[in-house]
C-alpha positions as a Markdown table, in Angstrom:
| # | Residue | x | y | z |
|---|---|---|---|---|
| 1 | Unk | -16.3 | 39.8 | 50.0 |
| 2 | Unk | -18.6 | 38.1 | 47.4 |
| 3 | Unk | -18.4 | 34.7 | 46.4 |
| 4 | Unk | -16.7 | 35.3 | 43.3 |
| 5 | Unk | -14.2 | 37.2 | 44.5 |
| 6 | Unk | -13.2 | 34.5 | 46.9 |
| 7 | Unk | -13.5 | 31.8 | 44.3 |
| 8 | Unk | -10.8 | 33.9 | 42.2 |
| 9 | Unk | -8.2 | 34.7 | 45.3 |
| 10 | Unk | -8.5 | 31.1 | 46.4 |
| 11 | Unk | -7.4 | 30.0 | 42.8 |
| 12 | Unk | -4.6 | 32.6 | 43.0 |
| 13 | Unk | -3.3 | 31.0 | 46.2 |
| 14 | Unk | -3.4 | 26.9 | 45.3 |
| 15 | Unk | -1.8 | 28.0 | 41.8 |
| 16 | Unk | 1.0 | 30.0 | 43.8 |
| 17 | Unk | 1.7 | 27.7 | 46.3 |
| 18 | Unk | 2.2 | 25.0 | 43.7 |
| 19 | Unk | 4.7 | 27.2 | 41.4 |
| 20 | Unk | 6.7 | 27.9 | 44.5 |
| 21 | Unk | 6.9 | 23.9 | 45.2 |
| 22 | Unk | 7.7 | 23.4 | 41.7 |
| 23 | Unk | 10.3 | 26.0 | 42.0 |
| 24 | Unk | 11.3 | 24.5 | 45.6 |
| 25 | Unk | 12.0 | 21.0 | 44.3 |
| 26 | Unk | 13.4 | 21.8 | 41.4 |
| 27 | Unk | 16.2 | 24.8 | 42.8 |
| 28 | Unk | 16.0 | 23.7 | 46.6 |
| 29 | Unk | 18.5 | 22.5 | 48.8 |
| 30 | Unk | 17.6 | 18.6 | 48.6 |
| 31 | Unk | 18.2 | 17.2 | 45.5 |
| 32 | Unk | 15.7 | 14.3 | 45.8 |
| 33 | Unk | 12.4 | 16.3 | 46.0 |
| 34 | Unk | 11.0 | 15.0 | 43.1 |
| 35 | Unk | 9.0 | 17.7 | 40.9 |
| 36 | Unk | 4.8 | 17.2 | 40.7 |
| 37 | Unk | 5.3 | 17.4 | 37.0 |
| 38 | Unk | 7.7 | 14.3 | 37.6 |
| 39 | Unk | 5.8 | 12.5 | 39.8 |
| 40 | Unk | 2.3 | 12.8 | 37.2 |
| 41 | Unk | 4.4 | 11.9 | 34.6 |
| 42 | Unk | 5.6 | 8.8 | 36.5 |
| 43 | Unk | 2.3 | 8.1 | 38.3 |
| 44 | Unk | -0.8 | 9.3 | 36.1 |
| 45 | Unk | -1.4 | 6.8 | 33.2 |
| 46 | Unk | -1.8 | 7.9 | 29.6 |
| 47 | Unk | -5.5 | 6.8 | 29.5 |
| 48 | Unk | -6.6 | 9.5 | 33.0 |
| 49 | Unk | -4.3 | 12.0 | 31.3 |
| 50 | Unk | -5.7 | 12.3 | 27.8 |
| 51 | Unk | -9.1 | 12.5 | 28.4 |
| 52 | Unk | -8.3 | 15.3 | 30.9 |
| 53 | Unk | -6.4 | 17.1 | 28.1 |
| 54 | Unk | -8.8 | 16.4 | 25.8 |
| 55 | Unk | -11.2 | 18.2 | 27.5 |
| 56 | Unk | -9.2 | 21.3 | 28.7 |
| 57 | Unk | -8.6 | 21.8 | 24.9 |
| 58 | Unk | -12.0 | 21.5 | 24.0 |
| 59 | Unk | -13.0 | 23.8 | 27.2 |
| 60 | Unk | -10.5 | 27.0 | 26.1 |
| 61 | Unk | -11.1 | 26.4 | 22.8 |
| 62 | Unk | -14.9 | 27.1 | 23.8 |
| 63 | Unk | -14.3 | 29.2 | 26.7 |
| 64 | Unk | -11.7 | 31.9 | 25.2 |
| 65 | Unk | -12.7 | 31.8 | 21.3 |
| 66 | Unk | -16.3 | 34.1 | 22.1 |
| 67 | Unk | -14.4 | 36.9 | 23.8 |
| 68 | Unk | -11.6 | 37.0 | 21.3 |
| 69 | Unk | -14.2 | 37.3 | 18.7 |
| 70 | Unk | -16.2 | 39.8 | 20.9 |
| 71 | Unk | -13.3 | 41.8 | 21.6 |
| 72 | Unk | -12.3 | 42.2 | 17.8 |
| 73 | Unk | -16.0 | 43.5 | 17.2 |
| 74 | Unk | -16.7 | 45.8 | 20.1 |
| 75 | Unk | -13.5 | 46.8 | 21.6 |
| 76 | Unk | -11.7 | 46.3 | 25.0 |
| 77 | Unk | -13.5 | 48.1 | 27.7 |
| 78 | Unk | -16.8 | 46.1 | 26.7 |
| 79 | Unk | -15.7 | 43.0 | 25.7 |
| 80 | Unk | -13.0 | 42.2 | 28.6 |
| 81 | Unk | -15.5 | 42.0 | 32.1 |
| 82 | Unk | -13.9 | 41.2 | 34.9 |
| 83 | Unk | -15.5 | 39.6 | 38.2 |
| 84 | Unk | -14.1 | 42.1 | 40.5 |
């Protein structure tokens, strides 16, 4: 296993295990689990969070406009490359 392949599974499992707490707290048996979008939203002030957003914009706006463009010009098999 290469490095980017591990890279990409460990991704996979911090963003699963963190939809299944969302849906946990949310749907679960205790009522008073809060939610991590509640607790950012309660905890996280405006001026960490917009910067943040800012820049995630900014970053797919940069990151995902050159292969859209690529992949209108060339075509899906060689535009679309996938790490594994």
């Amino acid at each position: 296993m290469n490095w980017s392949k591990a890279y990409i599974a460990g991704w996979i499992v911090i963003l699963t295990v963190l939809a299944f707490y969302e849906f946990w707290a949310g749907y679960g048996p205790q009522k008073h689990t809060p939610m991590l979008t509640q607790v950012t939203v309660r905890y996280v002030p405006w001026y960490v969070t917009m910067p943040f957003l800012t820049w995630l914009w900014i970053h797919f706006c940069m990151r995902y406009a050159i292969p859209a463009y690529k992949l209108s010009l060339e075509g899906l098999g060689k535009a679309i490359k996938l790490p594994f």
